[in-house]
C-alpha positions as a Python dict, from the first residue, in 0.01 Angstrom:
ca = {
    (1, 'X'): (0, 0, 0),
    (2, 'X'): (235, -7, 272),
    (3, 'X'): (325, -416, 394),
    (4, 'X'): (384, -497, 742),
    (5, 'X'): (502, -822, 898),
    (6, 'X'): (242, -1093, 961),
    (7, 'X'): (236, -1018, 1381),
    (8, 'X'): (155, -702, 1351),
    (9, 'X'): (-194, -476, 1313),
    (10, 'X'): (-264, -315, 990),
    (11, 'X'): (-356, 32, 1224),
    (12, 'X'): (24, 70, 1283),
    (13, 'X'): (23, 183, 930),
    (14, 'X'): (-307, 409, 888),
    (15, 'X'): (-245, 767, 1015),
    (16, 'X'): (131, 696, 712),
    (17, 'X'): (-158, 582, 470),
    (18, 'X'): (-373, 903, 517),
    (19, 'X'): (-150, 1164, 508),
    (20, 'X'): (-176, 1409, 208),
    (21, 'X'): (-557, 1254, 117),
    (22, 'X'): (-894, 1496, 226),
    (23, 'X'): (-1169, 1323, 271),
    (24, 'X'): (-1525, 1373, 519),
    (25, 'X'): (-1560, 1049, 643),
    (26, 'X'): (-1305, 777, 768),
    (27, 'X'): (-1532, 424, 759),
    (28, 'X'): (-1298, 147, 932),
    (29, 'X'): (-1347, -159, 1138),
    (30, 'X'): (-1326, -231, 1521),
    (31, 'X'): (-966, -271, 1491),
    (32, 'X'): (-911, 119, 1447),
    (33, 'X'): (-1137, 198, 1693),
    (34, 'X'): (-840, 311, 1925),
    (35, 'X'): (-857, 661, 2113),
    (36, 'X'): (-548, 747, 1899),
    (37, 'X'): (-674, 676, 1528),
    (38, 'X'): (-1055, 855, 1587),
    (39, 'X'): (-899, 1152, 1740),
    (40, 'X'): (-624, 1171, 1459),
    (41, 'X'): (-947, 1174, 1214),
    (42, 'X'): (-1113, 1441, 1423),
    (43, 'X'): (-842, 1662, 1421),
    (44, 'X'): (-837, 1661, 1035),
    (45, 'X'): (-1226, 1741, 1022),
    (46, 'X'): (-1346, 1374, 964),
    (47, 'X'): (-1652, 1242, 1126),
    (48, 'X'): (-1513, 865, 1224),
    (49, 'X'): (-1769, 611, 1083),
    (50, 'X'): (-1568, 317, 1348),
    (51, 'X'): (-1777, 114, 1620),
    (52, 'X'): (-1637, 134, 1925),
    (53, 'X'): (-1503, -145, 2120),
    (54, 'X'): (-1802, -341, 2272),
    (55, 'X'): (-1600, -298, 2632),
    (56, 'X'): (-1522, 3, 2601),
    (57, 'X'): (-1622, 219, 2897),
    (58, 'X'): (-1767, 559, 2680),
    (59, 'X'): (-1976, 411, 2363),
    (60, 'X'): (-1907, 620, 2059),
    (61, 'X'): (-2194, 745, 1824),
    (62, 'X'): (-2163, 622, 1447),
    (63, 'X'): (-2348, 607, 1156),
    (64, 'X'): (-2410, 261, 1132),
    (65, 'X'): (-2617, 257, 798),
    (66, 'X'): (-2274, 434, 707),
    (67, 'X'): (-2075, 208, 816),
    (68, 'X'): (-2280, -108, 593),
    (69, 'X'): (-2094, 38, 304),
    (70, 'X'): (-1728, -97, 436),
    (71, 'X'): (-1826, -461, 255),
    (72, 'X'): (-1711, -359, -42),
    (73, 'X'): (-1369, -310, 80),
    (74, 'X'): (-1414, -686, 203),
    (75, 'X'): (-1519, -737, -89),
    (76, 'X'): (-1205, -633, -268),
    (77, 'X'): (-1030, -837, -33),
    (78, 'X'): (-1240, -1147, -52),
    (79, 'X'): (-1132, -1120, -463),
    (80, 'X'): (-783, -1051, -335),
    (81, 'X'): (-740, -1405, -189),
    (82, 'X'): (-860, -1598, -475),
    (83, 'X'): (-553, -1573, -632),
    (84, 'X'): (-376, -1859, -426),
    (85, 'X'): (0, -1629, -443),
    (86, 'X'): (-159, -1418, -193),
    (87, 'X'): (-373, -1583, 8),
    (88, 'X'): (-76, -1859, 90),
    (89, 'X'): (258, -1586, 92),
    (90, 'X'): (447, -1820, -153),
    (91, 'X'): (695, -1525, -217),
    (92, 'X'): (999, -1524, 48),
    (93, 'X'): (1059, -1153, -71),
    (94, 'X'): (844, -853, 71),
    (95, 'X'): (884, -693, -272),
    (96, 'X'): (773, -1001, -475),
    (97, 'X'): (472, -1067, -298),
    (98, 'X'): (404, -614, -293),
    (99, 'X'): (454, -699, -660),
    (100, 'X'): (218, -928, -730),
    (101, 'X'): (-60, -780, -454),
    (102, 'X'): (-30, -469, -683),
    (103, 'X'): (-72, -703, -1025),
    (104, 'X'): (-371, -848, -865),
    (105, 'X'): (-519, -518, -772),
    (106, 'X'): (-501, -433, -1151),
    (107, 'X'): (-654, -748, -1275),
    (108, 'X'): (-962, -724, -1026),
    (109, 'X'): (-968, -332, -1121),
    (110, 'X'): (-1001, -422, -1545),
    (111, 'X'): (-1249, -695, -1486),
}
């Protein structure tokens, strides 16, 4: 996990995230869509499961019965922000609140 402040896009952090994993398909949201991200994951041999922007001017193929599967990363986060510590930031500390975002991934993970 890698924490960035509260203005700014998770995708900053995705290509830091990847490196040193292999993997055949890279499922993410519209957020990642960006010319940058798909053609990092093409470059590593990764067939980019991402919907393209719905303005964008060239509409990207994806598997979209693919892409259904992404839930259960919402999922995970849905069961992230029942524990009220995260979902309200109570810790003033970037290493308190990593902390306990890593303690709640292990309690959801043993349930």
């Amino acid at each position: 996990m890698i924490l960035t402040p509260g203005q700014r896009h998770d995708s900053t952090q995705a290509v830091a995230l990847l490196d040193g994993l292999t993997f055949a398909k890279g499922l993410a949201d519209r957020g990642y869509a960006g010319a940058d991200f798909v053609a990092y994951l093409h470059e590593r041999g990764c067939e980019a499961v991402i919907p393209p922007h719905q303005r964008a001017k060239v509409q990207r193929e994806y598997d979209a019965w693919l892409y259904r599967e992404r839930h259960l990363v919402e999922c995970c986060f849905n069961k992230l922000k029942h524990f009220r510590r995260i979902f309200s930031r109570f810790d003033k500390l970037d290493r308190s609140f990593l902390g306990f975002v890593q303690f709640a991934c292990a309690l959801v993970w043993l349930r």
